[in-house]
MARMARKOL-647109 format. One record per residue (C-alpha): residue in one letter; x, y negated, z negated. Coordinates in steps of 0.02 Angstrom, whole numbers, padded with zeros to 5 digits, always signed. Layout:
REM residues N
AXYZ/...
//
This chain:
REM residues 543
X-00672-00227-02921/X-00762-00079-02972/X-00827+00054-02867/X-00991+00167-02880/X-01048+00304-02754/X-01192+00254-02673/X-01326+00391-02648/X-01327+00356-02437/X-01256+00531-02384/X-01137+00513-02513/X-01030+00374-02452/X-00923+00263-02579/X-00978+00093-02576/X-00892-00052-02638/X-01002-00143-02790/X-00992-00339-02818/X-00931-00485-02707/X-00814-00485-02567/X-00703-00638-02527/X-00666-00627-02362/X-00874-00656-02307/X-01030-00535-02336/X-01056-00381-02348/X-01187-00306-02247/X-01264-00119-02312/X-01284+00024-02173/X-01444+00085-02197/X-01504+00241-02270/X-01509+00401-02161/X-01694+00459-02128/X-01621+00632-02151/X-01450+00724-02172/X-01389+00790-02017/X-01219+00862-01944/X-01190+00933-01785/X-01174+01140-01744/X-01022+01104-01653/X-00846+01015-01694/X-00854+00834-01656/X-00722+00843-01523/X-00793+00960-01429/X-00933+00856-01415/X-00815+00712-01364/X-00746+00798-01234/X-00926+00849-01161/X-00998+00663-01150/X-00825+00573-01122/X-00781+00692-00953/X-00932+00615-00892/X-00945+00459-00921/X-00760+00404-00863/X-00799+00496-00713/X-00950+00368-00710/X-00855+00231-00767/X-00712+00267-00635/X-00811+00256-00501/X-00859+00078-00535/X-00704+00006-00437/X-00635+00193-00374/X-00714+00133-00198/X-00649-00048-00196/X-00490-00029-00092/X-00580+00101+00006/X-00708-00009+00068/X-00598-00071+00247/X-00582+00133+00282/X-00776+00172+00235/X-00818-00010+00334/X-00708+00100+00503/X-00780+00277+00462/X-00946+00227+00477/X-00943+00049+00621/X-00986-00050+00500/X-00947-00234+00446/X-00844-00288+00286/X-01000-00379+00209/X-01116-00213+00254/X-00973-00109+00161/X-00988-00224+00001/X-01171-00158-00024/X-01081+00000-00058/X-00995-00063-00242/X-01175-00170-00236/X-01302-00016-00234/X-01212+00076-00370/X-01199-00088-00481/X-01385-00140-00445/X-01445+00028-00491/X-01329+00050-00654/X-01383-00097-00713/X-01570-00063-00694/X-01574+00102-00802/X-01417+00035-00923/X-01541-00043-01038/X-01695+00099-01051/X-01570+00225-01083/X-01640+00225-01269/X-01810+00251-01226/X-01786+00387-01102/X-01691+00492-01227/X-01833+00475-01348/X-01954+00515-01207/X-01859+00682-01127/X-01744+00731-01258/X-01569+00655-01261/X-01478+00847-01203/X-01618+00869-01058/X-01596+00683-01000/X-01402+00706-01014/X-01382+00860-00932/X-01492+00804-00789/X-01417+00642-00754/X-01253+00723-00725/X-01311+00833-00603/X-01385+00691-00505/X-01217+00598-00504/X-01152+00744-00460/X-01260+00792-00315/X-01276+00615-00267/X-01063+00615-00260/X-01054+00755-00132/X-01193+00667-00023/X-01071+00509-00018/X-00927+00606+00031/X-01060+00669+00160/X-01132+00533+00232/X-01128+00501+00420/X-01215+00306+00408/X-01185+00181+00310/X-01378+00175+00240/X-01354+00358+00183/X-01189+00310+00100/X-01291+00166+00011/X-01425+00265-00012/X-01336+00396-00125/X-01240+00264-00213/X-01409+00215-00279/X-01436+00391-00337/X-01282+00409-00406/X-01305+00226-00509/X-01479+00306-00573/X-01401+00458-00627/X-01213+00359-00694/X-01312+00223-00779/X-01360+00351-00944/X-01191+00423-00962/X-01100+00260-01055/X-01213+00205-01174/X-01280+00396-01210/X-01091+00422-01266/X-01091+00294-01354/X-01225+00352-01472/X-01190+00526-01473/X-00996+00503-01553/X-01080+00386-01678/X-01213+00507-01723/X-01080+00676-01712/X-00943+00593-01812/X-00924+00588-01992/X-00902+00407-02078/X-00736+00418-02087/X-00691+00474-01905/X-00801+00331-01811/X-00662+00222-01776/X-00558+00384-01682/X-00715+00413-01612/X-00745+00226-01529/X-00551+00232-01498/X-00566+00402-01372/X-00739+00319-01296/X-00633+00158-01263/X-00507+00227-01190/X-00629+00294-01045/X-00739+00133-01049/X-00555+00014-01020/X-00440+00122-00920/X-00556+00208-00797/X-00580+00034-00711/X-00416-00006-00734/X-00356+00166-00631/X-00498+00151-00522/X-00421+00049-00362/X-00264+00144-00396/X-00320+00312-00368/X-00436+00251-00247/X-00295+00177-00139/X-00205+00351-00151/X-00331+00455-00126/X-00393+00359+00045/X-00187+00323+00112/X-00169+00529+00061/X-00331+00612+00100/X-00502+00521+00157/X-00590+00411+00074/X-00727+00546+00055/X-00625+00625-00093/X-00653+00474-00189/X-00849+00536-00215/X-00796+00726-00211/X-00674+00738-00332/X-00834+00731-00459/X-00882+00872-00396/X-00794+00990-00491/X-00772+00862-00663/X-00982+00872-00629/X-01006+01054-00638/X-00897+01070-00802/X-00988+00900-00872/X-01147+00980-00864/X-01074+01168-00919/X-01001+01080-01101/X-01161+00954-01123/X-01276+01138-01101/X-01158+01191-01223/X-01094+01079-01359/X-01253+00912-01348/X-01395+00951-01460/X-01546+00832-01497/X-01532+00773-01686/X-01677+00814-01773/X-01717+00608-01796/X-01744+00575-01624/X-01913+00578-01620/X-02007+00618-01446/X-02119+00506-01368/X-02224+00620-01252/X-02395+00543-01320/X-02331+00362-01292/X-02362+00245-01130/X-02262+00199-01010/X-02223+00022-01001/X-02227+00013-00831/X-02233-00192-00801/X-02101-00222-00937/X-01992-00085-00821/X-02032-00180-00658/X-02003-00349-00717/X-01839-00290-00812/X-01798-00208-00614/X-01829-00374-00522/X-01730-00491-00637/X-01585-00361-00638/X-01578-00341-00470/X-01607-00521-00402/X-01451-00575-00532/X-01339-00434-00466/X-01369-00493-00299/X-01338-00667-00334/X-01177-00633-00416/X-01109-00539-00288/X-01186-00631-00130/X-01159-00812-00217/X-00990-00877-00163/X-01013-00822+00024/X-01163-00898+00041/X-01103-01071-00057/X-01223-01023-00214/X-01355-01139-00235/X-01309-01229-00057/X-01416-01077+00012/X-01579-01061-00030/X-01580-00894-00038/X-01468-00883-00174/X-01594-01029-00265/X-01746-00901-00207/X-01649-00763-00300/X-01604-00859-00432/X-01773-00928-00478/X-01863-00758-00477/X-01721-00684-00585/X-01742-00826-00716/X-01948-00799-00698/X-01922-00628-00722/X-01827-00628-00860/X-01966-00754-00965/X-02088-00635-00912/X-02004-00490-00964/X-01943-00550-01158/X-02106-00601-01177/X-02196-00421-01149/X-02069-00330-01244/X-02093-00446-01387/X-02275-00412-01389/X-02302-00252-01295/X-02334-00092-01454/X-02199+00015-01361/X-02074-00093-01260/X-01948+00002-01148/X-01827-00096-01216/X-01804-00152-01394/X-01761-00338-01385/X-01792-00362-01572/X-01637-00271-01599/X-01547-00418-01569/X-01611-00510-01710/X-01472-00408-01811/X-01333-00507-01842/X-01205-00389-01821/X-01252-00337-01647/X-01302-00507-01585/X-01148-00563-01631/X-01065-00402-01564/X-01160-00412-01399/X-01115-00556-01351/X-00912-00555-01401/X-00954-00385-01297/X-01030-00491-01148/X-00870-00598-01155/X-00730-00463-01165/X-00804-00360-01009/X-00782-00544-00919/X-00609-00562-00977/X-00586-00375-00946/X-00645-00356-00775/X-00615-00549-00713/X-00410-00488-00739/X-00437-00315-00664/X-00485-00408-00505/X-00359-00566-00506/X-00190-00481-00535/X-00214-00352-00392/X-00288-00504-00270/X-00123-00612-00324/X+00013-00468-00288/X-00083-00432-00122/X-00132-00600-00043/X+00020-00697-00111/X+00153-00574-00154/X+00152-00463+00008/X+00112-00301-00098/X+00021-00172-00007/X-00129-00075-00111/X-00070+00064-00217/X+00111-00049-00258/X-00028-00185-00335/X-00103-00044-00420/X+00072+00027-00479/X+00107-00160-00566/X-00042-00166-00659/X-00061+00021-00724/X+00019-00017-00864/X-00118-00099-00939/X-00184+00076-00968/X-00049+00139-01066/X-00056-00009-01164/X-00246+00024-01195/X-00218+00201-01264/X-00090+00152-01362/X-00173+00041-01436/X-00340+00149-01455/X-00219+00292-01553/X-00171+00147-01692/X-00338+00041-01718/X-00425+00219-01727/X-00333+00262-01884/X-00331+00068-01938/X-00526+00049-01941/X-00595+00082-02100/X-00424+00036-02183/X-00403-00154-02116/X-00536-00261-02135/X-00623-00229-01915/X-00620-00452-01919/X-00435-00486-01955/X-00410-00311-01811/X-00526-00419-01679/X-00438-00583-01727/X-00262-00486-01691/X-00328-00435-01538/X-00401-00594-01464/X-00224-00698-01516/X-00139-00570-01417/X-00251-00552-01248/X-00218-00745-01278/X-00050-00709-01276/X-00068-00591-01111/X-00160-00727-01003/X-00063-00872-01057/X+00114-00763-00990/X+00037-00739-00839/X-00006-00917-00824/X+00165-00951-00811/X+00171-00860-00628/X+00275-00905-00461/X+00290-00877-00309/X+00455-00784-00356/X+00431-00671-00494/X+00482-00485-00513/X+00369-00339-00553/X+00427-00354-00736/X+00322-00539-00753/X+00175-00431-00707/X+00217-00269-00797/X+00224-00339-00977/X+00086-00461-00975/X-00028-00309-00920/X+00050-00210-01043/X+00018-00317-01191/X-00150-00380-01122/X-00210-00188-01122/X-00151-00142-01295/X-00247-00295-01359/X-00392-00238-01277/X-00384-00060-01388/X-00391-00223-01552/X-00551-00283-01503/X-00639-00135-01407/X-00651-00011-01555/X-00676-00148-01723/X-00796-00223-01612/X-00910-00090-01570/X-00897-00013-01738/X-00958-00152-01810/X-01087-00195-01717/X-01163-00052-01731/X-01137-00057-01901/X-01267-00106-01980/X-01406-00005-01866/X-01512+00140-01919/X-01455+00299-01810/X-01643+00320-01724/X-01590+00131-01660/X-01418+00178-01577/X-01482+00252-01413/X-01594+00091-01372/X-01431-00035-01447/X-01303+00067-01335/X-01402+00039-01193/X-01394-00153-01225/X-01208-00159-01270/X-01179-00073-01093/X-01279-00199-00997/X-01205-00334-01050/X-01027-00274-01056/X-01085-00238-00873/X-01161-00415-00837/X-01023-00508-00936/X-00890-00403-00797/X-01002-00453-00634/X-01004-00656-00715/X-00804-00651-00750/X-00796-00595-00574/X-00894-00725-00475/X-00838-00865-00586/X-00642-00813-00575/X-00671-00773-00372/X-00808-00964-00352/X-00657-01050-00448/X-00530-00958-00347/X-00574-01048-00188/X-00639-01219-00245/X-00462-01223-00342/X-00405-01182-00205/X-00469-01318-00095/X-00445-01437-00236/X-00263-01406-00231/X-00230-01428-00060/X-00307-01595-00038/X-00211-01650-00192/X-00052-01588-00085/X-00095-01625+00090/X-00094-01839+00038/X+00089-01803+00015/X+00111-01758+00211/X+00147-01920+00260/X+00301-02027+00346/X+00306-02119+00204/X+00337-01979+00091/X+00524-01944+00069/X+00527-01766+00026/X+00434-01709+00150/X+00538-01792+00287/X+00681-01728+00213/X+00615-01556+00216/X+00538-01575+00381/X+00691-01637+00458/X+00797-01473+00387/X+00669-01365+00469/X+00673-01437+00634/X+00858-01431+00609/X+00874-01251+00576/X+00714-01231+00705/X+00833-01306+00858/X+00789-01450+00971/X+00666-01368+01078/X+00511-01439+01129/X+00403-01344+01001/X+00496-01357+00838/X+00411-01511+00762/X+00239-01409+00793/X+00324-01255+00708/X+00412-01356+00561/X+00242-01431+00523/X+00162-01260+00515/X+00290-01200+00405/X+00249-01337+00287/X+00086-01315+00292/X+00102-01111+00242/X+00217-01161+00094/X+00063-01291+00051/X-00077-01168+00047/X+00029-01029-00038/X+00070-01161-00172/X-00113-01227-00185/X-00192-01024-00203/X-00044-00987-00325/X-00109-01160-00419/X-00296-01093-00424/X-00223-00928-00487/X-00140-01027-00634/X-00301-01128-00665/X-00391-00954-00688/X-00280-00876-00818/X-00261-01048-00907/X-00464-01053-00936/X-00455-00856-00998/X-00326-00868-01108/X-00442-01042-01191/X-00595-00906-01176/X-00473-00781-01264/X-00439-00905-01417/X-00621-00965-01438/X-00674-00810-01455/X-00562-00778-01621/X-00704-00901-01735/X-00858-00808-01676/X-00787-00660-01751/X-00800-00712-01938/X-00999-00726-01899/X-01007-00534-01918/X-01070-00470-02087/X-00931-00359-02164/X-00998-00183-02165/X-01000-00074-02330/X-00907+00046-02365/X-00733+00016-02259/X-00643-00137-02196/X-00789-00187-02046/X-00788+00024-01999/X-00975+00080-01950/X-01051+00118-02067/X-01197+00205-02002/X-01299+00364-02059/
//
């Protein structure tokens, strides 16, 4: 196979046919352009940020019983607390492209951090519970900009060869803060006050900002749009449908889903909403979000494998800590303890794949990685009611360090094959939808956590019966080693009844990992859609 050096910033490109699929061309560069500063520098400016933003995701989920107290308020009021922040994340995830082109990518940076800064010390502050939510809004507003402006900026400040290190050290904050977050949540409020969950960024803030003034500049291709419009309706309908579908993933199982017509009332605008909304930015000159984008193969293949691994990712983030607690008997932080490990296993993995991309081709790296989460959820399938720490340990140790397998090939190629003036807008949809794909894993796993449930126990309950040998044998041993008084048949029967429901919930928990680990193994096809990218086994390719 012979090899010529393309003239694309002088990158070596491979000439003539591939066997293992396509090969898809990065673009050429509009212009040649390398950052003032070193590359790692400029990692370390966008990356303190935006795990403190990504930390503080599920930093306050533990801590919602002790903010619920603080403030007399209700468990369901306290929920609007993780709500708020989502809600308003979500909203600004997607326009993040636009707004950098509007006010300068360093200016819109450096100003978002201070709001989720100053919006941090007002939630450590707050004396009612609408303050609290209040500045969880701001702080959403001001958090939503720092992932996917990250994202772009490491593409854009690394060379060619470095991309993969630099999607490995964004990973690593993307996967582990939410994996940390309960856990240093839960220590922070048994240790301190919940409060220093929200004024800890405080100080990370202040030296955020100090290294973005520093290290961020605007690359000279990002043009300004200070002449264009304002898509104002396209921004309002992309609010409502965001909004409305937040609030009917999170409100949904309470409220029976579409038993309640408020979640139908929700659901219906959302799905309006969103028609309305594709169909301006299709035809509107300057949409505030680029949906045509999509129409790339790469990244509509990569967003949606994207939209799937943040349901995988954050659907296990809440199960394992809800099975230790509710079934297990482990209090908070000891929950947290057994599932750190995932983290380790993430930036382990993150330190290999981000010397492997650009070597291996980034498809047979995904495929690895999707066998083994597989792998992961299928172990912990296998759960009792009598398993040690170590059945949780290793499963969330393995099922991390796959994650690092998919994460970085993923990205890099899906981004691949996008001119660099197109990142800001693409990183902005990536986020989203790793965002939405995380609240869907949630309310499915939780919606098919109590119907299995329920399912289960009136499957068990049928076997309660006289005529049912095992139970009388069992019942008669309890009332045996209950005594003959006049209450022991009444507390033999409610003995066997807890067993029953244990069994049934530890049944529904075994259901859930069963359908992730199939999600896990269909995934491994749609990743030989992607177009292999020039110039490296699947790296990104993009100048």
């Amino acid at each position: 196979m012979s090899e010529a050096v393309a003239d694309r910033g002088n990158i070596p490109v491979r000439q003539g046919k591939e066997s293992s699929g396509k090969i898809a061309s990065p673009p050429a560069p509009p212009e040649t352009w390398t950052p003032s500063f070193n590359p790692w520098l400029i990692a370390a400016a966008v990356m303190i940020a935006t795990f403190m933003e990504v930390l503080d995701t599920s930093v306050a989920n533990v801590s919602l019983p002790h903010i619920a107290g603080t403030l007399s308020a209700s468990t369901e009021e306290a929920t609007w607390v993780l709500t708020s922040y989502l809600v308003a994340n979500a909203v600004i995830l997607p326009i993040t492209g636009w707004l950098s082109s509007f006010f300068g990518r360093k200016r819109l940076l450096i100003t978002c951090i201070i709001i989720f800064t100053v919006s941090s010390a007002l939630c450590g502050a707050a004396t009612s519970m609408t303050m609290l939510i209040v500045a969880r809004v701001l702080q959403g507003i001001g958090g939503g900009v720092l992932q996917p402006t990250a994202q772009a900026v490491l593409m854009e400040s690394f060379p060619f060869e470095k991309r993969g290190q630099a999607m490995a050290v964004y990973a690593m904050g993307i996967i582990v803060a939410p994996i940390i977050g309960p856990t240093l949540g839960g220590w922070i409020t048994d240790n301190y006050s919940w409060r220093w969950i929200f004024y800890i960024n405080v100080p990370v803030g202040i030296a955020a900002v100090l290294m973005a003034m520093w290290f961020i500049e605007n690359p000279p291709y990002l043009k300004r749009l200070k002449g264009s419009r304002i898509d104002y309706l396209g921004f309002a309908l992309m609010t409502v449908c965001l909004a409305t579908f937040q609030l009917v993933l999170d409100t949904g199982q309470q409220n029976d889903w579409f038993e309640s017509r408020q979640i139908v009332l929700l659901s219906v605008v959302s799905i309006m909403s969103l028609i309305a909304f594709v169909i301006r930015e299709l035809t509107v000159d300057d949409p505030i979000v680029d949906l045509r984008i999509l129409t790339n193969r790469n990244f509509g293949v990569g967003t949606l494998l994207m939209t799937i691994v943040g349901g995988v990712l954050y659907s296990t983030t809440a199960l394992l800590p809800l099975f230790l607690q509710t079934l297990l008997g482990y209090p908070a932080l000891q929950s947290g303890m057994a599932v750190s490990p995932r983290g380790i296993g993430s930036m382990a993995s993150m330190i290999i794949v981000g010397r492997l991309v650009g070597k291996i081709d980034s498809r047979w790296l995904m495929t690895f990685g999707f066998f083994v989460l597989a792998l992961s959820m299928y172990m912990l399938a296998g759960v009792n009611l009598e398993i040690a720490t170590s059945n949780i340990v290793w499963p969330s140790l393995i099922n991390g360090f796959a994650m690092g397998f998919i994460f970085v090939p993923l990205t890099t190629v899906a981004m691949g094959t996008l001119r660099r003036e197109q990142m800001g807008n693409a990183a902005g949809i990536y986020s989203l939808m790793r965002n939405i794909g995380g609240g869907l894993g949630i309310s499915a796993v939780t919606t098919l956590l109590a119907r299995g449930a329920q399912q289960h126990q009136a499957a068990m309950v049928s076997h309660l019966t006289p005529y049912d040998p095992a139970f009388q044998q069992r019942l008669q041993q309890l009332q045996g080693a209950l005594g003959s008084s006049a209450g022991s048949m009444q507390k033999a029967y409610a003995a066997i009844y807890g067993t029953l429901l244990r069994q049934a919930n530890l049944l529904a928990f075994v259901d859930n990992f069963r359908l992730l680990t199939f999600v896990c193994i269909t995934c491994i096809p749609l990743v030989f859609l992607f177009k292999r990218v020039r110039g490296g086994g699947g790296s990104a390719a993009m100048h």
